[in-house]
mmCIF file of the N, C-alpha and C atoms, coordinates in Angstrom:
data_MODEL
# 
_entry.id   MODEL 
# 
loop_
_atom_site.group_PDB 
_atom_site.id 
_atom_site.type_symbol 
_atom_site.label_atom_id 
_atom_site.label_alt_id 
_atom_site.label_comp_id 
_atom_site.label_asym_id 
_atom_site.label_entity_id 
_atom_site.label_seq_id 
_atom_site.pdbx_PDB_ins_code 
_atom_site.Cartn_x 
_atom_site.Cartn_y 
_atom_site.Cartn_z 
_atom_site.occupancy 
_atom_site.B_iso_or_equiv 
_atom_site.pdbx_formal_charge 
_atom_site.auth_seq_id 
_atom_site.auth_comp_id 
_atom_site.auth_asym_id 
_atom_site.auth_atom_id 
_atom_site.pdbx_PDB_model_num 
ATOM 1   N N  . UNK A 1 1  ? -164.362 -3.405  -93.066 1.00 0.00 ? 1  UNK A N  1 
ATOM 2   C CA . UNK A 1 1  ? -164.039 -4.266  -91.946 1.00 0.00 ? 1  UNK A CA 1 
ATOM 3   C C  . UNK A 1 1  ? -164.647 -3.657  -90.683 1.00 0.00 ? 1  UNK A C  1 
ATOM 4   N N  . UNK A 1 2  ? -164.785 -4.755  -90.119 1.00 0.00 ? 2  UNK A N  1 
ATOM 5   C CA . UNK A 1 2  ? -165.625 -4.015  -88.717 1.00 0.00 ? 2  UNK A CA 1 
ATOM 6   C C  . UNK A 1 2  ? -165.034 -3.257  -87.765 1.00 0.00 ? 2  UNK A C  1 
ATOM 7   N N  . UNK A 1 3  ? -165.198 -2.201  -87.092 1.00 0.00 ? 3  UNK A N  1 
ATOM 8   C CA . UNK A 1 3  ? -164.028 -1.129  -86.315 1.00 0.00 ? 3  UNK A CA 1 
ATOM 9   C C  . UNK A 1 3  ? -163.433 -2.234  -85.360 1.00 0.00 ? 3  UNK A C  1 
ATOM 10  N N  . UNK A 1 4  ? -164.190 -2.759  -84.622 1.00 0.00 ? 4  UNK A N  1 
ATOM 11  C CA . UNK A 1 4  ? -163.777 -3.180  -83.451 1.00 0.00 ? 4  UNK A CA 1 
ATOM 12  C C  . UNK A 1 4  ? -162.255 -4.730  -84.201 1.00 0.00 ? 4  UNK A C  1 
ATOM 13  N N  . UNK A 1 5  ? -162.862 -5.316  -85.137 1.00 0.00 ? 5  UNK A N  1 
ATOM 14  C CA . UNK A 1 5  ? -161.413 -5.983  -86.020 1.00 0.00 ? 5  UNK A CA 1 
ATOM 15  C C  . UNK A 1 5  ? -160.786 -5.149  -85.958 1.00 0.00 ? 5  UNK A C  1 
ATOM 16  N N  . UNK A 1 6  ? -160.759 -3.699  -87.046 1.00 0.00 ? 6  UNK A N  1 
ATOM 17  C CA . UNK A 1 6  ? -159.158 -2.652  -87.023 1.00 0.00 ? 6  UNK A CA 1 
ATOM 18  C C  . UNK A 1 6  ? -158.507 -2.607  -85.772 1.00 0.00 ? 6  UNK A C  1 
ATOM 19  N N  . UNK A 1 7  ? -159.399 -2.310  -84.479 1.00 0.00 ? 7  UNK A N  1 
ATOM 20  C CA . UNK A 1 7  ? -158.932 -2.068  -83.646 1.00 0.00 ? 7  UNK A CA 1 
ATOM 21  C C  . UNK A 1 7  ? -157.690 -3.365  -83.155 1.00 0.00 ? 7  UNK A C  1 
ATOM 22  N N  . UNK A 1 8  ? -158.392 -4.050  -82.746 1.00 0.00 ? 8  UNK A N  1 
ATOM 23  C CA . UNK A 1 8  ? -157.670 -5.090  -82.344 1.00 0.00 ? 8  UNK A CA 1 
ATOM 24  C C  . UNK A 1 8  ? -156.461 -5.903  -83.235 1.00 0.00 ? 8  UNK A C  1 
ATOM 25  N N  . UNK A 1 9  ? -156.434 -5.116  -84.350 1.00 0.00 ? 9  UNK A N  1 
ATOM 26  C CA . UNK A 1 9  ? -155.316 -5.607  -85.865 1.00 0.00 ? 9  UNK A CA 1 
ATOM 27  C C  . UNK A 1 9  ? -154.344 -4.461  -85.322 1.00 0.00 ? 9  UNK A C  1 
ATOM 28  N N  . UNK A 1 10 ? -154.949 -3.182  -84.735 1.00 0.00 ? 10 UNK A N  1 
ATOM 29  C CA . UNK A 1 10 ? -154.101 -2.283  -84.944 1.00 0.00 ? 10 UNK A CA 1 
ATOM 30  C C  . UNK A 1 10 ? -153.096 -1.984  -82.969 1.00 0.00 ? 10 UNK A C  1 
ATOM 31  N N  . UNK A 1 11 ? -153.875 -2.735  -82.556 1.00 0.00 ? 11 UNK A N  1 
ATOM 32  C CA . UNK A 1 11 ? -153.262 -3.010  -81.311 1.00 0.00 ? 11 UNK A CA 1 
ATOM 33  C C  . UNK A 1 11 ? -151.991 -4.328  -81.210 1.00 0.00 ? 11 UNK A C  1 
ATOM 34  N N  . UNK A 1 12 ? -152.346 -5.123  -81.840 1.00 0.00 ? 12 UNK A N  1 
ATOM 35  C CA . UNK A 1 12 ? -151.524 -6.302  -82.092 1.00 0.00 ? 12 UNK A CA 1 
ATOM 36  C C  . UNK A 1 12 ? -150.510 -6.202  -82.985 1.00 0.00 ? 12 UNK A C  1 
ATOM 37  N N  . UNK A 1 13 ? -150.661 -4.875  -84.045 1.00 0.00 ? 13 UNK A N  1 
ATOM 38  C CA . UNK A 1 13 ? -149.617 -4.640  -84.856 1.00 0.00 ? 13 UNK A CA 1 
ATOM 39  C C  . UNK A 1 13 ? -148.596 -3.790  -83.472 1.00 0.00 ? 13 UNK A C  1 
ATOM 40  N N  . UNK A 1 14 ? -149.399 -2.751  -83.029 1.00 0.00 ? 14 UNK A N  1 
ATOM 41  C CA . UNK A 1 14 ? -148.677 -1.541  -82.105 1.00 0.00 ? 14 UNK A CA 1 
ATOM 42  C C  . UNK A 1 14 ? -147.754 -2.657  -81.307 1.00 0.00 ? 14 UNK A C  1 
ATOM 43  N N  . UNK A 1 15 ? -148.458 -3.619  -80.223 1.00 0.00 ? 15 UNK A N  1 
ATOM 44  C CA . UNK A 1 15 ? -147.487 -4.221  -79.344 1.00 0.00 ? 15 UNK A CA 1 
ATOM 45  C C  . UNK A 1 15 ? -146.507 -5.278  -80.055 1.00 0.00 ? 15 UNK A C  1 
ATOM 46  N N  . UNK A 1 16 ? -146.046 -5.777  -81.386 1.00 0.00 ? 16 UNK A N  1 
ATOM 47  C CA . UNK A 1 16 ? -145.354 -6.333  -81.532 1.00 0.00 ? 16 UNK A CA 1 
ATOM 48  C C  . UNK A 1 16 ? -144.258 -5.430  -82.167 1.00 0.00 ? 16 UNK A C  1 
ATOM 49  N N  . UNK A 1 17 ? -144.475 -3.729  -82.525 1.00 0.00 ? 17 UNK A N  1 
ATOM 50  C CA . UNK A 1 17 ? -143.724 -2.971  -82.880 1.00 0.00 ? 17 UNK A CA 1 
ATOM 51  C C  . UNK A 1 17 ? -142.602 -2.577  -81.678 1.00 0.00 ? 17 UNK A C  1 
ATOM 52  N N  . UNK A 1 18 ? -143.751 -2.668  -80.404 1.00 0.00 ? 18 UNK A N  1 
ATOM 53  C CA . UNK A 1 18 ? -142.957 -2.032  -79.550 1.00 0.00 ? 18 UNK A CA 1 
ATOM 54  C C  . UNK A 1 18 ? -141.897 -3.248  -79.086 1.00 0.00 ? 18 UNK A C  1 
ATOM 55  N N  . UNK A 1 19 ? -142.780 -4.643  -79.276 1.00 0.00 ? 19 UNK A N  1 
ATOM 56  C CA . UNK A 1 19 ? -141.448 -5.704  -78.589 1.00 0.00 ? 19 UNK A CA 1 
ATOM 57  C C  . UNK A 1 19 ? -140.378 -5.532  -79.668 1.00 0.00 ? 19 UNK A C  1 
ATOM 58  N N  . UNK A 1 20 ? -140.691 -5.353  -80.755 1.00 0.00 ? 20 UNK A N  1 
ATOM 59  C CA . UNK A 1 20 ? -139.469 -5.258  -81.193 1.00 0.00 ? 20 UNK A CA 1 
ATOM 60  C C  . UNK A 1 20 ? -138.580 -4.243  -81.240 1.00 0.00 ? 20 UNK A C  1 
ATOM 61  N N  . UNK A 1 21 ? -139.057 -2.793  -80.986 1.00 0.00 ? 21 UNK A N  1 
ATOM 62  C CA . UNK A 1 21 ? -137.909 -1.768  -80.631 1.00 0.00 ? 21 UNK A CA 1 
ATOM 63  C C  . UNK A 1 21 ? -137.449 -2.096  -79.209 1.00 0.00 ? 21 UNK A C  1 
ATOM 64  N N  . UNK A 1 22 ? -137.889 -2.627  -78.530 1.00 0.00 ? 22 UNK A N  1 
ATOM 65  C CA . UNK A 1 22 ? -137.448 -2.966  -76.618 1.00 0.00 ? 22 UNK A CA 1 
ATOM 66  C C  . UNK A 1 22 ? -136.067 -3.932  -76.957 1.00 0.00 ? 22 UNK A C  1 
ATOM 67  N N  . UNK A 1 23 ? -136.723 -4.848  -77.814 1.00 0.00 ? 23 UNK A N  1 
ATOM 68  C CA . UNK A 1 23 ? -135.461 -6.247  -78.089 1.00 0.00 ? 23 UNK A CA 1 
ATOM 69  C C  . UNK A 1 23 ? -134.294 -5.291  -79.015 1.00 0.00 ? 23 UNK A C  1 
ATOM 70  N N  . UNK A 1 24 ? -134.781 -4.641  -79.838 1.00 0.00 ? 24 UNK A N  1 
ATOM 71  C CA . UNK A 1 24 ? -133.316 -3.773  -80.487 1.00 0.00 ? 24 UNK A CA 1 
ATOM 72  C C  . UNK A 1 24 ? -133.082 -3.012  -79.142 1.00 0.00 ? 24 UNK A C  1 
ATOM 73  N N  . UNK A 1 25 ? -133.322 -2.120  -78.915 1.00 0.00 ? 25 UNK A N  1 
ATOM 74  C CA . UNK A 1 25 ? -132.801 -1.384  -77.649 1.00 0.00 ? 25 UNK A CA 1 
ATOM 75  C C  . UNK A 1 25 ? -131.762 -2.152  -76.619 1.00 0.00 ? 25 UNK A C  1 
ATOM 76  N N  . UNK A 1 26 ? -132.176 -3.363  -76.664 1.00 0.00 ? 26 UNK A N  1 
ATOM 77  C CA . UNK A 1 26 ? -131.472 -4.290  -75.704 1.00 0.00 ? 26 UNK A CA 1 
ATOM 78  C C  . UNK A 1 26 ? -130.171 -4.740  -76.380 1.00 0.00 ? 26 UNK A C  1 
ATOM 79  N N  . UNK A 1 27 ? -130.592 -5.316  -77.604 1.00 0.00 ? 27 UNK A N  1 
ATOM 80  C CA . UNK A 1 27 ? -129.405 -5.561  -78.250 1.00 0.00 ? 27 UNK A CA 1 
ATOM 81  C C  . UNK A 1 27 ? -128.256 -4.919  -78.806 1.00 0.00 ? 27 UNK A C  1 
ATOM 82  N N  . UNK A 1 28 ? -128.531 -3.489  -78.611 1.00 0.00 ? 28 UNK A N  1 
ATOM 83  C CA . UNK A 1 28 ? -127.500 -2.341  -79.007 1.00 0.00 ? 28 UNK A CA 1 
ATOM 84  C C  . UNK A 1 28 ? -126.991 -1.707  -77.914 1.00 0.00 ? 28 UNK A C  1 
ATOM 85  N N  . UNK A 1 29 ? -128.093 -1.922  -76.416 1.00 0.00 ? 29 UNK A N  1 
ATOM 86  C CA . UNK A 1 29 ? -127.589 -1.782  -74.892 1.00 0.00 ? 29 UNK A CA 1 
ATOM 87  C C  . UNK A 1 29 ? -125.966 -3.271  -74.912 1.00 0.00 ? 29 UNK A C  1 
ATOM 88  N N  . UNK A 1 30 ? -126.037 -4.055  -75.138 1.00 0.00 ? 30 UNK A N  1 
ATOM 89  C CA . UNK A 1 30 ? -125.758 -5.529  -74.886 1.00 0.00 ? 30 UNK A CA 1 
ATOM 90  C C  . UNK A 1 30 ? -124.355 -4.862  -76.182 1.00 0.00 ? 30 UNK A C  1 
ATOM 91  N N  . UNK A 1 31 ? -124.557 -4.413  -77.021 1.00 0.00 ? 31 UNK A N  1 
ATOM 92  C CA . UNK A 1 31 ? -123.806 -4.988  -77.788 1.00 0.00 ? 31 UNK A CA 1 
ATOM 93  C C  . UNK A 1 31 ? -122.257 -3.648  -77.447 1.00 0.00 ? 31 UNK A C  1 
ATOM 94  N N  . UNK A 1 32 ? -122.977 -2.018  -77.172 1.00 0.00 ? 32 UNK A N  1 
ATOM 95  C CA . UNK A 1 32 ? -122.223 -1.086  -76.670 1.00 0.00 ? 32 UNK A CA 1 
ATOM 96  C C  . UNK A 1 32 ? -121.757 -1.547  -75.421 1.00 0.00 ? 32 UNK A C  1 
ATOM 97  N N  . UNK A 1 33 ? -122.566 -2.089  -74.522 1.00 0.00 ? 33 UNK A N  1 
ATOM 98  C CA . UNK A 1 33 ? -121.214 -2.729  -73.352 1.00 0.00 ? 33 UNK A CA 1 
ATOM 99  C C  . UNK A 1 33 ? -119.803 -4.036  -73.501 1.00 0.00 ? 33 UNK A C  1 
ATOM 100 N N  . UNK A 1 34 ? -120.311 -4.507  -74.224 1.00 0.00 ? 34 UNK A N  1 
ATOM 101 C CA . UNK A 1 34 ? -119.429 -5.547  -75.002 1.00 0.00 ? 34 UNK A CA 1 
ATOM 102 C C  . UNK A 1 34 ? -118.198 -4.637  -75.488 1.00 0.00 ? 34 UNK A C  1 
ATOM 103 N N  . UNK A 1 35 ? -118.321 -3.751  -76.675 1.00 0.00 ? 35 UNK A N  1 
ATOM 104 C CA . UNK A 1 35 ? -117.559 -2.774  -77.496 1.00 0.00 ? 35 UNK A CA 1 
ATOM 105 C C  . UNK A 1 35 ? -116.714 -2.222  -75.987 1.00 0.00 ? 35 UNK A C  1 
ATOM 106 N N  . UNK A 1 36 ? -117.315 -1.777  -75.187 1.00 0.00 ? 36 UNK A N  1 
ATOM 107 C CA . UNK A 1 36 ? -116.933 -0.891  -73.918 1.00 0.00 ? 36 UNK A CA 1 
ATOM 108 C C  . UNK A 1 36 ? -115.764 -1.435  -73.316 1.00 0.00 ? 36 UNK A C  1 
ATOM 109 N N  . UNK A 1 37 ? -116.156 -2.880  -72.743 1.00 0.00 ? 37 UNK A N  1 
ATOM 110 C CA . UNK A 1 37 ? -115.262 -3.459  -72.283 1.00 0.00 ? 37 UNK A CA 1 
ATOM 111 C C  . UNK A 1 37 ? -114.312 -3.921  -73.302 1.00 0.00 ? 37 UNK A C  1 
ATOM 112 N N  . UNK A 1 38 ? -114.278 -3.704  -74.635 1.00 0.00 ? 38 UNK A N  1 
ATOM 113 C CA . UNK A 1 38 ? -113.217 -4.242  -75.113 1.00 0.00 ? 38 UNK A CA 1 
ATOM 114 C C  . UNK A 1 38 ? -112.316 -3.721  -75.575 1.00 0.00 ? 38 UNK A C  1 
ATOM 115 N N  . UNK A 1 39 ? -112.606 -2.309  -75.246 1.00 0.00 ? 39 UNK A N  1 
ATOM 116 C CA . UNK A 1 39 ? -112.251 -1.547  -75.752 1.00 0.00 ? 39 UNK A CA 1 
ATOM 117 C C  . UNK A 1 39 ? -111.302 -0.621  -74.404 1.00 0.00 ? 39 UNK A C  1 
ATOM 118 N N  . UNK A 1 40 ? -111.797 -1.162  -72.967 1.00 0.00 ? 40 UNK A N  1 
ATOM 119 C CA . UNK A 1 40 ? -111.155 -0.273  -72.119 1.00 0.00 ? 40 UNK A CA 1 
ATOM 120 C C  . UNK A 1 40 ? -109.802 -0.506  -71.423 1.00 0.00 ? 40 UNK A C  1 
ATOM 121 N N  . UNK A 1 41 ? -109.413 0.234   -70.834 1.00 0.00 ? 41 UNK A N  1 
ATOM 122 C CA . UNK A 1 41 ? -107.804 0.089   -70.729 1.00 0.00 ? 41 UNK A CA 1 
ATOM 123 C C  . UNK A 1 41 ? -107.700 -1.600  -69.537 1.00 0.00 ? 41 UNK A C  1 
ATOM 124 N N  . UNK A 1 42 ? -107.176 -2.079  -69.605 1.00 0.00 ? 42 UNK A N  1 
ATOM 125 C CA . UNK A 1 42 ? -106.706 -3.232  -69.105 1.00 0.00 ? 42 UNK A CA 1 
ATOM 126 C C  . UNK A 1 42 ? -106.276 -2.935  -67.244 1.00 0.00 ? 42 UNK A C  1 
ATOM 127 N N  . UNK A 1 43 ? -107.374 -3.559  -66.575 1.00 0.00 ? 43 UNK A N  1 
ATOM 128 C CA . UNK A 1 43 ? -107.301 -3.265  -65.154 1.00 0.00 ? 43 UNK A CA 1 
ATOM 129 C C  . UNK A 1 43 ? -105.922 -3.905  -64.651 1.00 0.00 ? 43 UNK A C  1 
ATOM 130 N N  . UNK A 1 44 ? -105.362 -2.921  -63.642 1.00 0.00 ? 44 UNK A N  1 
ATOM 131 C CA . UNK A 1 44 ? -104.212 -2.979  -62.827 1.00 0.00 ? 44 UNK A CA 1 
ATOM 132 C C  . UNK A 1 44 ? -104.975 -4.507  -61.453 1.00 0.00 ? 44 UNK A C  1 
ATOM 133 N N  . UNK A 1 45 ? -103.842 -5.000  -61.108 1.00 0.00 ? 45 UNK A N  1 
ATOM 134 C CA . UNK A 1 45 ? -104.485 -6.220  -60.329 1.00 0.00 ? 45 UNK A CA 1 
ATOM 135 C C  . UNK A 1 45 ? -104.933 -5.774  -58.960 1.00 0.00 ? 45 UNK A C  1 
ATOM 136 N N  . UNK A 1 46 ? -105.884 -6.083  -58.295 1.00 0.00 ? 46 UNK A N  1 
ATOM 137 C CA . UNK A 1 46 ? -106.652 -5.470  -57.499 1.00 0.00 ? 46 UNK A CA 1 
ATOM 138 C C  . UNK A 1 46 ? -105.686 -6.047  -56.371 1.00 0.00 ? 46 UNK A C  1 
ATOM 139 N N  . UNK A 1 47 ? -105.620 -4.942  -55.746 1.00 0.00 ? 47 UNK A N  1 
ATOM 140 C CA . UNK A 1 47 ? -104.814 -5.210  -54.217 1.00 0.00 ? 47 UNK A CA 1 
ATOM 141 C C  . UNK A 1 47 ? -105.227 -5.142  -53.524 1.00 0.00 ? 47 UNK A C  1 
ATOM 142 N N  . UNK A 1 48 ? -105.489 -6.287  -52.333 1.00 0.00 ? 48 UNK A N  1 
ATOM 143 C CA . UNK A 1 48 ? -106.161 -6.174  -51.196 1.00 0.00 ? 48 UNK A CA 1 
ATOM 144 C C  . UNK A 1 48 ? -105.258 -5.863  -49.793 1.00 0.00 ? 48 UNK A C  1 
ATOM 145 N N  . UNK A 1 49 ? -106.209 -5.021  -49.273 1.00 0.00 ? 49 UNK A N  1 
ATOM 146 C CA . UNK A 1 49 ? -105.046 -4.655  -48.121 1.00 0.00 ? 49 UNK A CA 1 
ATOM 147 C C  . UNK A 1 49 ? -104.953 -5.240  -46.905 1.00 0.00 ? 49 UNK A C  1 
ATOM 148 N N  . UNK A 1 50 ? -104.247 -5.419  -46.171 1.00 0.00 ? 50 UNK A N  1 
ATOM 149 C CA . UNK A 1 50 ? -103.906 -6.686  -45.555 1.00 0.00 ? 50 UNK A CA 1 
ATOM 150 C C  . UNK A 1 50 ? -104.417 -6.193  -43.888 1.00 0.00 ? 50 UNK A C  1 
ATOM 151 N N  . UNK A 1 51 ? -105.735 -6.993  -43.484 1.00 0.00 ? 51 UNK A N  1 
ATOM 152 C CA . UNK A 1 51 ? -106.257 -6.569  -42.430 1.00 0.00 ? 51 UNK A CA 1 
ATOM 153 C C  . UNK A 1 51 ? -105.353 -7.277  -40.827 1.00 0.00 ? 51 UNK A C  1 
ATOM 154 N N  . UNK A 1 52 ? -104.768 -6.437  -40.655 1.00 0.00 ? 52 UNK A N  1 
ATOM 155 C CA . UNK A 1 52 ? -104.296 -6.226  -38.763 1.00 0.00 ? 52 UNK A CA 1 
ATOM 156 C C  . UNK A 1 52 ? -105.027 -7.387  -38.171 1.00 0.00 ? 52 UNK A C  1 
ATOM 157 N N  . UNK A 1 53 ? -104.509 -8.212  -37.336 1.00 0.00 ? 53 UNK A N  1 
ATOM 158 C CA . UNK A 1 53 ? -105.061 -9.435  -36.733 1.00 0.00 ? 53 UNK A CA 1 
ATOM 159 C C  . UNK A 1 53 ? -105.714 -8.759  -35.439 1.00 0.00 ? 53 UNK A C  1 
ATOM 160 N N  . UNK A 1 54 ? -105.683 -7.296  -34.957 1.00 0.00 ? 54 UNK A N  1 
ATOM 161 C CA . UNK A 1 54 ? -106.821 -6.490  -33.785 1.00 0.00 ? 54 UNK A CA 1 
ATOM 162 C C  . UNK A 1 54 ? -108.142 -6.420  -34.404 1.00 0.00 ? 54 UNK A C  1 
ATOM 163 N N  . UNK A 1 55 ? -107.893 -6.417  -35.904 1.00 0.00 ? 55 UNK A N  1 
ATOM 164 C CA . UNK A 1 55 ? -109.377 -6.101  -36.470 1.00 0.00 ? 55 UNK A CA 1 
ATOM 165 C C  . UNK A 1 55 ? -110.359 -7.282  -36.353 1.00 0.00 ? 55 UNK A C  1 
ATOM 166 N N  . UNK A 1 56 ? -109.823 -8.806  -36.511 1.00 0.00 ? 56 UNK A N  1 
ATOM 167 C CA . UNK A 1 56 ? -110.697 -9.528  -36.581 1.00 0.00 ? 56 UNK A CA 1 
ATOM 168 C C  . UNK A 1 56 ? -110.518 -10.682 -34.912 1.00 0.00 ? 56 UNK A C  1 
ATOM 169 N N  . UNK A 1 57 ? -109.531 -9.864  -34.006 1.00 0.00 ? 57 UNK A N  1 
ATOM 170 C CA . UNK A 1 57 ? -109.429 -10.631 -32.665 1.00 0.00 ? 57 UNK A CA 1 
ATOM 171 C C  . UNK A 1 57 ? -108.726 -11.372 -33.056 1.00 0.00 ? 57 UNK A C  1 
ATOM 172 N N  . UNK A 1 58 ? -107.626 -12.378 -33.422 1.00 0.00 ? 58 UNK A N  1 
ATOM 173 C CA . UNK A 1 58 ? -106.481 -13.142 -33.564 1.00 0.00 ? 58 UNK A CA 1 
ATOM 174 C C  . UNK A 1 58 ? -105.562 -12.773 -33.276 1.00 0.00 ? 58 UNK A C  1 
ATOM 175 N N  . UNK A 1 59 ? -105.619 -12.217 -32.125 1.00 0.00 ? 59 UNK A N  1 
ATOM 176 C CA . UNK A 1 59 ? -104.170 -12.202 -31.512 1.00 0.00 ? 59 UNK A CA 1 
ATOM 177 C C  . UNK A 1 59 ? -103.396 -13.694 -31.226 1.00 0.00 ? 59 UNK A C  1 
ATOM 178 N N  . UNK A 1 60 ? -102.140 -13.733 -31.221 1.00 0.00 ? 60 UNK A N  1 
ATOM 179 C CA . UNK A 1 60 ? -101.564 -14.900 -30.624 1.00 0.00 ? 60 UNK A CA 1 
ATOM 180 C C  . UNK A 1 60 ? -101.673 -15.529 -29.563 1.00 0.00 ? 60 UNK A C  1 
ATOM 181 N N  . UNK A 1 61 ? -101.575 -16.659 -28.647 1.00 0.00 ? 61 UNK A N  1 
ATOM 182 C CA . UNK A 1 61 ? -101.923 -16.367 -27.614 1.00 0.00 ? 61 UNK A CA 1 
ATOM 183 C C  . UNK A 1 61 ? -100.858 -16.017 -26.908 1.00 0.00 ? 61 UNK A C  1 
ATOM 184 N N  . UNK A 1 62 ? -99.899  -15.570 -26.783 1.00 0.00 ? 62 UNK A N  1 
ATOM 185 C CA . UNK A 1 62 ? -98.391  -15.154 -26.133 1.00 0.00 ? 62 UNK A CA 1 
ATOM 186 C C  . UNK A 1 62 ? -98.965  -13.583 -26.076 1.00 0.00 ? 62 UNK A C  1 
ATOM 187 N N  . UNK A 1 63 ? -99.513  -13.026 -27.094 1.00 0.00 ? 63 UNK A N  1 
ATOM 188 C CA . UNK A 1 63 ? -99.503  -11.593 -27.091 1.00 0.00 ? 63 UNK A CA 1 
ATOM 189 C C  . UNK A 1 63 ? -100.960 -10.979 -25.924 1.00 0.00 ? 63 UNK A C  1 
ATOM 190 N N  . UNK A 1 64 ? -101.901 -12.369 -25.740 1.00 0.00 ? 64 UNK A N  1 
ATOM 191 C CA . UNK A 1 64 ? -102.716 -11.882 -24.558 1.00 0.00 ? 64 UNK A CA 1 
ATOM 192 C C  . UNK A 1 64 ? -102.552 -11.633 -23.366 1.00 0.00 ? 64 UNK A C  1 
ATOM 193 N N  . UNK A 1 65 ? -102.619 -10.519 -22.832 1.00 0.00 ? 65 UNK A N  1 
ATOM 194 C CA . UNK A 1 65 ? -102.902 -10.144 -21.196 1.00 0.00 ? 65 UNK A CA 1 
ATOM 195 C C  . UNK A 1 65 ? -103.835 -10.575 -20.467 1.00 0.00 ? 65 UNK A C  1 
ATOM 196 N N  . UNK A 1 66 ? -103.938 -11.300 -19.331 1.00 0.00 ? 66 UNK A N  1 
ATOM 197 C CA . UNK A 1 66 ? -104.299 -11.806 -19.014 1.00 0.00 ? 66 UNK A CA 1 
ATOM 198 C C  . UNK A 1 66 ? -105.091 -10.589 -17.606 1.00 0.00 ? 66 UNK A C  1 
# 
């Protein structure tokens, strides 16, 4: 067979080897975060803390000085 065929048989074999270890890689990335979260302890409910009406200027208007 002619080199320059091998070559190009043996390049087209190489890059569909590598898409396919990238796509496993992904799918065992994908599949250990799945396991992760199902596996982790059950989040406490997120509490938000309750921002002071000085922080965002809403004062009342009774409480302004004039």
């Amino acid at each position: 067979m002619h080199p320059e065929m091998l070559r190009m048989m043996i390049e087209d074999h190489s890059r569909a080897a590598q898409a396919e270890a990238r796509h496993g890689r992904l799918v065992r990335a994908l599949l250990k975060a799945r396991r992760e979260r199902r596996h982790a302890a059950p989040e406490a409910d997120v509490v938000t803390p309750v921002i002071p009406d000085y922080v965002h200027e809403a004062f009342p208007a009774t409480s302004r000085v004039a």
